[in-house]
MIPANU-23693 format. One line per 3 residues: number of its first residue (from 0); their letters; for each residue x, y, z of C-alpha. Coordinates in pm, 1 decimal, padded with zeros to 6 digits, always signed. Example, Ala and Ser with C-alpha at 12.3 -4.5 7.8 and 13.67 -1.06 7.14 Angstrom:
// residues 2
0> AS> +01230.0,-00450.0,+00780.0  +01367.0,-00106.0,+00714.0
***
This chain:
// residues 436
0> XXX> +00116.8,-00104.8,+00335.5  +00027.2,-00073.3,-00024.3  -00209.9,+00143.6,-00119.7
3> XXX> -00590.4,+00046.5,-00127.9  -00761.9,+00041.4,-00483.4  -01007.6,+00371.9,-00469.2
6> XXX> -01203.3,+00221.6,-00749.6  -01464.7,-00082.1,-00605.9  -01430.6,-00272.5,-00898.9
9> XXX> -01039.0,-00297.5,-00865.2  -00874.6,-00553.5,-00618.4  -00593.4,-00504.9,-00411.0
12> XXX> -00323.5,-00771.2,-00435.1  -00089.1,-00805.3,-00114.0  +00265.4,-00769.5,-00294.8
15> XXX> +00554.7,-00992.7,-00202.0  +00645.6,-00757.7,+00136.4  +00346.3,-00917.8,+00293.1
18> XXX> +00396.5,-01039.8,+00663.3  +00276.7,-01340.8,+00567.7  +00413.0,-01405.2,+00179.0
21> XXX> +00105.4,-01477.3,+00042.4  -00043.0,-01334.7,-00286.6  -00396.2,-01315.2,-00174.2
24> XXX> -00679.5,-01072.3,-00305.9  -00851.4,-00827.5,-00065.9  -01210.6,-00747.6,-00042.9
27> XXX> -01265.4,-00365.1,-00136.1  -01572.4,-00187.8,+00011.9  -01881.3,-00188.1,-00173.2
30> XXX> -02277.7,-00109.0,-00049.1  -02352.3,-00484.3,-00125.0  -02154.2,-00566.2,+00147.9
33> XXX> -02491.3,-00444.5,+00346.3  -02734.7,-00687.0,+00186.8  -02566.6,-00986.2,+00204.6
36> XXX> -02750.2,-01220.2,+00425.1  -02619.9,-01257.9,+00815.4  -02422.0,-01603.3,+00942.8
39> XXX> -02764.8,-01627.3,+01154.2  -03058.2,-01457.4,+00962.2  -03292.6,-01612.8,+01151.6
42> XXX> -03157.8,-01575.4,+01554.6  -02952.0,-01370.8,+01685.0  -02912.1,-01415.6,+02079.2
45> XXX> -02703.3,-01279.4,+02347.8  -02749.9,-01361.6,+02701.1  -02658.0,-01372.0,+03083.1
48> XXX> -02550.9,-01008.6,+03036.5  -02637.2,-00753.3,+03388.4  -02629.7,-00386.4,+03444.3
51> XXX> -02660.9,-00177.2,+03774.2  -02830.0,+00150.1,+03709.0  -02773.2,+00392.9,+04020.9
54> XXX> -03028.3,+00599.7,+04202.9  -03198.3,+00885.0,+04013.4  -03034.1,+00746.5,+03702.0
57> XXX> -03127.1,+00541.3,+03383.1  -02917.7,+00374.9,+03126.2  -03013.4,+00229.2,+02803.9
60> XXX> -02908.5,-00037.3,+02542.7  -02948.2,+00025.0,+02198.8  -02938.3,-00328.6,+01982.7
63> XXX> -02910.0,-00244.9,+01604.3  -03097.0,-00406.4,+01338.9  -03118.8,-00383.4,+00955.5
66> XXX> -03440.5,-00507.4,+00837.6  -03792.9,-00420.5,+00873.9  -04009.6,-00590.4,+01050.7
69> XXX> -03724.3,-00799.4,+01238.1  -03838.0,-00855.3,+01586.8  -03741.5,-00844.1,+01943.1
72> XXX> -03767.8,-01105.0,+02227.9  -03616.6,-01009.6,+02564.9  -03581.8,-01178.7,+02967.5
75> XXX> -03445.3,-01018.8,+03251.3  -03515.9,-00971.6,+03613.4  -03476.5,-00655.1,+03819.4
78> XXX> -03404.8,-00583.9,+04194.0  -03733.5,-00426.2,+04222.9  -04022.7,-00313.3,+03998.6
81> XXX> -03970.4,-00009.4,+03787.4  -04109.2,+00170.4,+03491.8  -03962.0,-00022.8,+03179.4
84> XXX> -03992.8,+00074.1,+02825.6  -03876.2,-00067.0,+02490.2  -03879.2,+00191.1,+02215.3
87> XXX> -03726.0,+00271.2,+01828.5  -03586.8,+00510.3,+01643.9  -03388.1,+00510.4,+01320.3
90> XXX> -03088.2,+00701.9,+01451.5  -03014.1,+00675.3,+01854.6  -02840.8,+00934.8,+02038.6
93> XXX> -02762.1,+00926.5,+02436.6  -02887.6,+01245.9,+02455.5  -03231.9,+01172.3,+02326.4
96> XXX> -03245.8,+01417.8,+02065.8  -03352.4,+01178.8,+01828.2  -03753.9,+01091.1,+01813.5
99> XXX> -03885.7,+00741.0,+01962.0  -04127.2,+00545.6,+01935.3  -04303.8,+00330.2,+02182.5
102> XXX> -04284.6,-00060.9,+02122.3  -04388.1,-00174.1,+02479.3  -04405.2,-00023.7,+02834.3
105> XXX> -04469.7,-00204.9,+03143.9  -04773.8,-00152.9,+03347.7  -04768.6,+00073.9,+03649.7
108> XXX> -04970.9,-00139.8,+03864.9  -04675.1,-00408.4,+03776.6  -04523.6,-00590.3,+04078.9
111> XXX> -04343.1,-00838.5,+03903.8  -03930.1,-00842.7,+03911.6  -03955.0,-01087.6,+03636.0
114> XXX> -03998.4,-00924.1,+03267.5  -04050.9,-01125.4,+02933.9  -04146.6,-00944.0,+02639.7
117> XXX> -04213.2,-01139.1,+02326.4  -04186.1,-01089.7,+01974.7  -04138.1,-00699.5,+01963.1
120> XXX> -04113.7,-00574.9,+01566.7  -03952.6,-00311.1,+01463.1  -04097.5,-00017.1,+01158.3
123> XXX> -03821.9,-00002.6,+01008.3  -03390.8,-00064.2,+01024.2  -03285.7,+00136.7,+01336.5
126> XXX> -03201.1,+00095.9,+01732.4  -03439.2,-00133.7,+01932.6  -03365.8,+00097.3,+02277.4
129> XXX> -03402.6,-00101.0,+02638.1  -03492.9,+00171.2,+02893.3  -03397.4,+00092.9,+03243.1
132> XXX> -03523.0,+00431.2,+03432.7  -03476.1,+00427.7,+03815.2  -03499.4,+00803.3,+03858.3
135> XXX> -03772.7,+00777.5,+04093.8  -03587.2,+00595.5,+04346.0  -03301.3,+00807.7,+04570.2
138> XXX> -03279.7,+00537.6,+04765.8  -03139.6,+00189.7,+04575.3  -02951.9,+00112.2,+04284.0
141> XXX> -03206.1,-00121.1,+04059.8  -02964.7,-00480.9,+03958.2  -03079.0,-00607.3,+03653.2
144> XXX> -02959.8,-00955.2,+03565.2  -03023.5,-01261.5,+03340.9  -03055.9,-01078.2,+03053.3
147> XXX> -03133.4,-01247.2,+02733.0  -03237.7,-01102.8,+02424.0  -03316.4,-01266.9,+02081.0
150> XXX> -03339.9,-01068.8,+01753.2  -03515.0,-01248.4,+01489.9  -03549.1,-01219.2,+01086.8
153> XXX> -03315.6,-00962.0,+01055.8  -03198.2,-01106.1,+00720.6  -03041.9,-00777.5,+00606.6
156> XXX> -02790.0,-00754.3,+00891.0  -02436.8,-00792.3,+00747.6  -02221.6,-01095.8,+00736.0
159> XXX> -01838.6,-00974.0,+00736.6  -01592.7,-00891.8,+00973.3  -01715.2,-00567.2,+01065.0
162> XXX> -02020.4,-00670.4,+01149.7  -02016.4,-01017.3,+01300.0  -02004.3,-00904.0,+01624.5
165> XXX> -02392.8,-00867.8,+01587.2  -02422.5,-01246.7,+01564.2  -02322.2,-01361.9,+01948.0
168> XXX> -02158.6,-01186.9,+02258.9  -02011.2,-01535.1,+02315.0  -01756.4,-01564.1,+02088.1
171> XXX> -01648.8,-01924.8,+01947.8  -01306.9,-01859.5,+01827.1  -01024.2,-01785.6,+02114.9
174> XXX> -00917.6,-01444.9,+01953.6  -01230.2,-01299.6,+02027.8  -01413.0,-01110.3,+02379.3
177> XXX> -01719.3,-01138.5,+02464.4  -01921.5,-00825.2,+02446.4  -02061.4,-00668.2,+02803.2
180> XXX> -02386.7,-00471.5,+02801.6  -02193.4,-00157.5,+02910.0  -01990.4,-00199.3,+02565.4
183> XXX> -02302.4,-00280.4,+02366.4  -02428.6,+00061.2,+02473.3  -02111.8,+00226.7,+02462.0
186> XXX> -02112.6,+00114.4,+02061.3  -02448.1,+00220.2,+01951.4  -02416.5,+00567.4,+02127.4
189> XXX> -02070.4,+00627.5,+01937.5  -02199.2,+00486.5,+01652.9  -02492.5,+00684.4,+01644.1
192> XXX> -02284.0,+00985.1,+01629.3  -02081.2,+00882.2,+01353.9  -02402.0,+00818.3,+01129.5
195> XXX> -02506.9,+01185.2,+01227.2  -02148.1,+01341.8,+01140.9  -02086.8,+01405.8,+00780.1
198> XXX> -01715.1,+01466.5,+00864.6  -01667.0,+01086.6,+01011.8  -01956.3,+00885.4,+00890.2
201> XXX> -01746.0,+00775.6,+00569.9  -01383.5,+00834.7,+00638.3  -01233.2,+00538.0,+00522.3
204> XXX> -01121.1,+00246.4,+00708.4  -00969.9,-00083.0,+00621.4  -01026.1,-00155.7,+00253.7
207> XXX> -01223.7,+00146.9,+00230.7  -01492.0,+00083.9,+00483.9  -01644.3,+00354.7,+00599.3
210> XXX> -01594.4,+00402.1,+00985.1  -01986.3,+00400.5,+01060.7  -01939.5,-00006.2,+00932.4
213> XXX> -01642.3,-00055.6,+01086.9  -01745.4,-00226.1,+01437.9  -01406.2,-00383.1,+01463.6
216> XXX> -01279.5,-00045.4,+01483.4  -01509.3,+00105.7,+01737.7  -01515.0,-00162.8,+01982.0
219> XXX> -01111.8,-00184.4,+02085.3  -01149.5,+00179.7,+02058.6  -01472.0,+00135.1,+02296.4
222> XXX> -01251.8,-00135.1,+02463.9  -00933.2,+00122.3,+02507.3  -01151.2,+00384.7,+02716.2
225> XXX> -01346.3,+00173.4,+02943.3  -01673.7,+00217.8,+02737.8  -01703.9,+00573.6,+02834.2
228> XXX> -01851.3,+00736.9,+02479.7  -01701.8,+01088.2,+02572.1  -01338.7,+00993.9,+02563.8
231> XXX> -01424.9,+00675.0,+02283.2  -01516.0,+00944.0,+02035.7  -01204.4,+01197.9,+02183.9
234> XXX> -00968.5,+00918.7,+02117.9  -01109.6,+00816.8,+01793.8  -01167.7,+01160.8,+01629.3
237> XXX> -00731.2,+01194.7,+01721.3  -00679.1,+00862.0,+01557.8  -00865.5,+00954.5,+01203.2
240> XXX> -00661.9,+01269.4,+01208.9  -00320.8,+01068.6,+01255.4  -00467.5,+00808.5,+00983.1
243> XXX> -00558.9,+01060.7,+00722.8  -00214.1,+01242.4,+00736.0  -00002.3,+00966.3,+00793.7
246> XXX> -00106.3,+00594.9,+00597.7  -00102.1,+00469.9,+00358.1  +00322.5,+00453.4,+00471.4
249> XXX> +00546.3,+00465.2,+00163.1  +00684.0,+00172.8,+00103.4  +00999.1,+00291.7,-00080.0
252> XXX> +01073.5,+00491.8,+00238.6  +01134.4,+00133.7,+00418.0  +01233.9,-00086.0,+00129.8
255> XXX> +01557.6,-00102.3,+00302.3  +01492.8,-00147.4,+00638.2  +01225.8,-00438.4,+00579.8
258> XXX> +01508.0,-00641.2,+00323.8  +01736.5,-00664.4,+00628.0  +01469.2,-00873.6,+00863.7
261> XXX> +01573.0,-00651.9,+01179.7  +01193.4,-00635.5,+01231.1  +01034.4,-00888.3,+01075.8
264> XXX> +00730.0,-01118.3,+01092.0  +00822.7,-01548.8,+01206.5  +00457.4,-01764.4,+01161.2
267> XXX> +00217.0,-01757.3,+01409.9  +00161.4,-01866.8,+01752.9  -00033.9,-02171.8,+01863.5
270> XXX> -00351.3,-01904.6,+01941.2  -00320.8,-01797.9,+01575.2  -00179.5,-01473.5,+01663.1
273> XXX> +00089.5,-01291.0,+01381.2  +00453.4,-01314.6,+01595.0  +00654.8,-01015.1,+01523.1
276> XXX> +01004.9,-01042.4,+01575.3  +01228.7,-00714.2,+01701.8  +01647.8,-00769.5,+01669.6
279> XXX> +01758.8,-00509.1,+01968.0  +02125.6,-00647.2,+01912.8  +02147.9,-00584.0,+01512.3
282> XXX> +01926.0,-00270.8,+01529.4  +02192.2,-00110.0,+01806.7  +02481.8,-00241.5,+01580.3
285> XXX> +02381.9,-00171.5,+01287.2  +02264.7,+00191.3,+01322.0  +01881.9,+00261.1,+01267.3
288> XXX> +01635.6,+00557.4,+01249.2  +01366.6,+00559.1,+01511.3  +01113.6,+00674.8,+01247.7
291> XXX> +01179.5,+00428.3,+00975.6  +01174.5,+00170.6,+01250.6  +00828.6,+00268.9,+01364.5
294> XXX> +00705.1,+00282.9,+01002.6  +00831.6,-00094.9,+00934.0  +00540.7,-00152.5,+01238.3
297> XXX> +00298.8,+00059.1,+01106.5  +00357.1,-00126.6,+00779.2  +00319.5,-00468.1,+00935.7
300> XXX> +00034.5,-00344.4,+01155.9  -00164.5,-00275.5,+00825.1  -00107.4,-00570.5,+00650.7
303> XXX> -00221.8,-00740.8,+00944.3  -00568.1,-00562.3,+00934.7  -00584.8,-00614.2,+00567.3
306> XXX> -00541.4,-01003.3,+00603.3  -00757.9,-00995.5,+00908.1  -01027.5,-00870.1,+00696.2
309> XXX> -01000.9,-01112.2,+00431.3  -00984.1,-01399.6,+00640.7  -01301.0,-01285.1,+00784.7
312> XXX> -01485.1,-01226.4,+00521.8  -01396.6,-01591.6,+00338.9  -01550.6,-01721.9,+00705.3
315> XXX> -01882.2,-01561.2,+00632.8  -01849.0,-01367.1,+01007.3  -01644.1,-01488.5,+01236.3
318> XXX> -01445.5,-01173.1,+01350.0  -01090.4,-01235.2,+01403.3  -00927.6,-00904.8,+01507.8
321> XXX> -00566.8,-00868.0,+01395.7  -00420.1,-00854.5,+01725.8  -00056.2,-01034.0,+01760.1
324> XXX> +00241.0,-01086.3,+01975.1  +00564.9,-00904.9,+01962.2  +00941.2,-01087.0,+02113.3
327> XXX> +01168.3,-00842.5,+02193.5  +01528.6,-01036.8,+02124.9  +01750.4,-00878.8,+02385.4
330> XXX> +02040.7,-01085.5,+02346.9  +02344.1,-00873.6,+02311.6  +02250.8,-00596.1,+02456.6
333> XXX> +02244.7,-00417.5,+02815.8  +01979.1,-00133.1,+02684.2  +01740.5,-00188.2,+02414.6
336> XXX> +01641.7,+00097.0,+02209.1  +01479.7,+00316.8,+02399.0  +01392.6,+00621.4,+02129.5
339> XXX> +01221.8,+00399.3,+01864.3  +01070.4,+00191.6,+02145.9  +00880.1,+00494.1,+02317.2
342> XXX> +00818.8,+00637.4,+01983.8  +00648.5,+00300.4,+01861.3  +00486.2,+00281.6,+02177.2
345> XXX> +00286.7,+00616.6,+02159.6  +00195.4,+00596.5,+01794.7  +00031.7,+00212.6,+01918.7
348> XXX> -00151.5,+00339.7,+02235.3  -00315.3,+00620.5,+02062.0  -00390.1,+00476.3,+01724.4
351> XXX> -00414.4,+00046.9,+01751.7  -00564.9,-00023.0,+02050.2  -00624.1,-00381.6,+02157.1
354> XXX> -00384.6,-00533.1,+01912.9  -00126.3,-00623.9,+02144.4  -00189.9,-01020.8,+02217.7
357> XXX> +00089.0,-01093.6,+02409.3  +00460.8,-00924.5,+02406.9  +00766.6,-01128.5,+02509.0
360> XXX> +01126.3,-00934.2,+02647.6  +01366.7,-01238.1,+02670.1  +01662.2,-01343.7,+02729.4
363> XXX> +01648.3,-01134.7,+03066.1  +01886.6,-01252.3,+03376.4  +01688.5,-01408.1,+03602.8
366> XXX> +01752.5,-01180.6,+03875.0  +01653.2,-00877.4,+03666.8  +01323.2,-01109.2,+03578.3
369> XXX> +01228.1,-01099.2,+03913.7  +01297.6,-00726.7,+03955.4  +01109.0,-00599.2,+03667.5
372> XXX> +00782.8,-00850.5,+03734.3  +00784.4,-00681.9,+04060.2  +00827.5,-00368.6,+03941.4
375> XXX> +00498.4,-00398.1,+03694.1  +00269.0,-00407.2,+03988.6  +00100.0,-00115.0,+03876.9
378> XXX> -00048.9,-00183.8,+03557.5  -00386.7,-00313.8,+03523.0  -00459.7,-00670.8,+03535.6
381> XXX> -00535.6,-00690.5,+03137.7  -00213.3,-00468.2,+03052.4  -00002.1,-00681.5,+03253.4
384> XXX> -00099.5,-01040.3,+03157.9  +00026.5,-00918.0,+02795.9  +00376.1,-00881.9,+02933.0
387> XXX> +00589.3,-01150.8,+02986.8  +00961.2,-01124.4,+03120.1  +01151.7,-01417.0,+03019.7
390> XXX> +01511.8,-01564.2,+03072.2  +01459.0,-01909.3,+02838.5  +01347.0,-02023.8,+02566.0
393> XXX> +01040.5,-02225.7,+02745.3  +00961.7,-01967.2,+02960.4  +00943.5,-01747.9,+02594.9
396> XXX> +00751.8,-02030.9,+02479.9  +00502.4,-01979.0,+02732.9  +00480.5,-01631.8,+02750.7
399> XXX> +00412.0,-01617.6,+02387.6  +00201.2,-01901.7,+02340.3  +00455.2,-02057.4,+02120.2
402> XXX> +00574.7,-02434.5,+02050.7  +00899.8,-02435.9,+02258.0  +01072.7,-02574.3,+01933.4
405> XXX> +00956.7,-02244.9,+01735.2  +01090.7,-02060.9,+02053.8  +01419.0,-02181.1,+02026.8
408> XXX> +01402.3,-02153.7,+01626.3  +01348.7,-01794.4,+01686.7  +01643.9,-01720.3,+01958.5
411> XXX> +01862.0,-01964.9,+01751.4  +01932.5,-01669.2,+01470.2  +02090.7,-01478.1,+01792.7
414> XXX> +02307.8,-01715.8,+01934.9  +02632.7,-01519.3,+01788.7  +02530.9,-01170.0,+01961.0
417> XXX> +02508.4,-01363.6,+02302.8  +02764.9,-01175.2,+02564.2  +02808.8,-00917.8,+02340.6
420> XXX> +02668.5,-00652.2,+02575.2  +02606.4,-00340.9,+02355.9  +02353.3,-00061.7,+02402.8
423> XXX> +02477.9,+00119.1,+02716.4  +02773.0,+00373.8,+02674.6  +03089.0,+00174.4,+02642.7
426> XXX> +03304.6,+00189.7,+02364.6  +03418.9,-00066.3,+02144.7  +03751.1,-00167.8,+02299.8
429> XXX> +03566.0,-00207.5,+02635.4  +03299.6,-00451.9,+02515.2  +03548.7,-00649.6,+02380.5
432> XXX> +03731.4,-00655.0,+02709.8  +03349.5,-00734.1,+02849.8  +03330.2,-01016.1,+02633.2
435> X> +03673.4,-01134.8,+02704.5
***
């Protein structure tokens, strides 16, 4: 990944070792980024989201907004009646060390289940904070549900790809989640740190944006840890370590390896996704270093965040995280190989979260297909609907959201390794007998 210009004023230009050959200029951090005006100024609505808040507990949401005198509408109904409060503060923290104020609190002699609070402004940019206290019961855990909140004029809320996930938790483009109320509060209490630590607030991020910006960044790492803050902001802290002393990657380490195509990037699928391509056969015959290999990745992995950013900042907003899918070529080969896969696979958990789309192992036998499926019974529903065994070109098609003719395009450039049975610990001679 080529280096990002330091100045604001210079552009970075993706060279001609771009995944996707294209000479396109990036967007570069800058402050004005903050005051250009949101894809929805005026509204700003998410709804139909629920939380369950245990016995002698409370939980809060935290909704951000930018401008003064922006205001809050919100709907919900609870389980039962209970002391509800809306209140502000300019920085939020779960543990409350932060000072709030007030907006609205419900009335003790309340018995309504039904809440609707209208037109709430806020002093100043901050958190508008939903308090949902059921300490007083010991007894049953208060259900909230229906709720819908609307944030209007908050014309200084930013319009790029970091940000956009302010606009809508309902997401109109295929690529993107919808965002739960556990997440939403998950985000503003990690983010709230950030803005409070000197040592992470700015660390740069993707074309220089400071990680307290970067909500593409915390949410897959939000996303990755089951929205528990304490082990988002473990995981995270790791990762800015690993990024600081390990990108930009030099690219005149892996010149080499990316000119002979052994990884290397073929279109897009039919969901818009990047599809990387990984040559088992001609890595295993060819020789390879597991650490250059991994490095090709990490290359590729950048310039798909770079272009991701671009593309969403010529929409105006619509986030488009740079997740994509990965076919693993196995033809040839009996083992594929195994040092720079584990290695890759490591670096990916613990620093690119949620950018696996989909990831395709084909040609497989179709008796070891069945085997392996079986055997991936243990992963987690998400985890395993990523993983597709295949053992033709349609069901590779499938798997990886592909057109079956791009499919077969891609598994063409293999035909001449097929029955060649490397990777296990033959020699020569005896794979030629094999093949024989």
């Amino acid at each position: 990944m080529a280096a990002l210009a330091a100045d604001t004023n210079i552009s970075t230009t993706v060279t001609e070792t771009n995944a996707t050959e294209t000479n396109a200029t990036l967007p570069v951090w800058d402050e004005s980024w903050l005051n250009t005006p949101s894809i929805q100024p005026d509204l700003r609505t998410v709804q139909n989201w629920s939380l369950q808040v245990s016995r002698g507990s409370a939980k809060q949401i935290a909704i951000k907004v930018y401008s003064k005198d922006s205001s809050l509408s919100l709907d919900f109904t609870s389980s039962f009646t209970f002391p509800f409060r809306v209140t502000f503060c300019s920085q939020y923290s779960q543990e409350g060390e932060t000072k709030h104020q007030t907006l609205y609190e419900s009335s003790a002699s309340s018995t309504s289940t039904t809440f609707s609070i209208q037109d709430v402004v806020a002093p100043s940019s901050g958190y508008f904070v939903l308090d949902y206290n059921n300490k007083s019961s010991w007894v049953s855990t208060l259900s909230i549900t229906n709720i819908e909140w609307t944030v209007r004029q908050d014309n200084e809320a930013p319009c790029y790809a970091i940000g956009s996930i302010l606009v809508n938790n309902e997401p109109e483009h295929p690529r993107d989640l919808p965002l739960t109320a556990t997440e939403a509060s998950c985000l503003a209490i990690v983010r709230g740190y950030i803005e409070t630590n000197s040592k992470l607030a700015n660390v740069p991020m993707c074309c220089g944006v400071p990680l307290r910006h970067d909500t593409d960044t915390l949410l897959r790492f939000t996303r990755a840890r089951d929205a528990d803050p304490v082990q988002v902001m473990e995981m995270l802290q790791k990762h800015i370590e690993w990024r600081l002393t390990t990108l930009p990657i030099s690219l005149p380490s892996i010149e080499k390896e990316i000119a002979l195509k052994r990884i290397h990037v073929s279109g897009k699928s039919i969901t818009e996704h990047y599809v990387v391509v990984v040559r088992c056969y001609r890595i295993l015959n060819e020789g390879y270093d597991a650490s250059t290999l991994v490095n090709v990745q990490l290359n590729l992995m950048g310039q798909f965040e770079e272009m991701d950013r671009l593309e969403s900042w010529n929409d105006r907003g619509n986030r488009r995280p740079a997740c994509y899918t990965t076919i693993v070529d196995c033809t040839g080969i009996r083992k594929p190989p195994l040092d720079f896969l584990k290695q890759l696979s490591a670096v990916l958990a613990d620093n690119y979260p949620e950018r696996s789309w989909k990831t395709v192992i084909v040609p497989v036998p179709g008796f070891v297909r069945v085997m392996v499926n079986g055997m991936l019974w243990f992963l987690d529903p998400v985890t395993r609907a990523k993983i597709s065994i295949c053992s033709s070109n349609e069901q590779c098609a499938q798997g990886g959201e592909l057109d079956v003719q791009v499919a077969q395009d891609i598994m063409n450039e293999s035909l001449a390794f097929v029955g060649k049975l490397i990777g296990d610990s033959s020699t020569e001679e005896e794979v030629e007998k094999k093949v024989e």
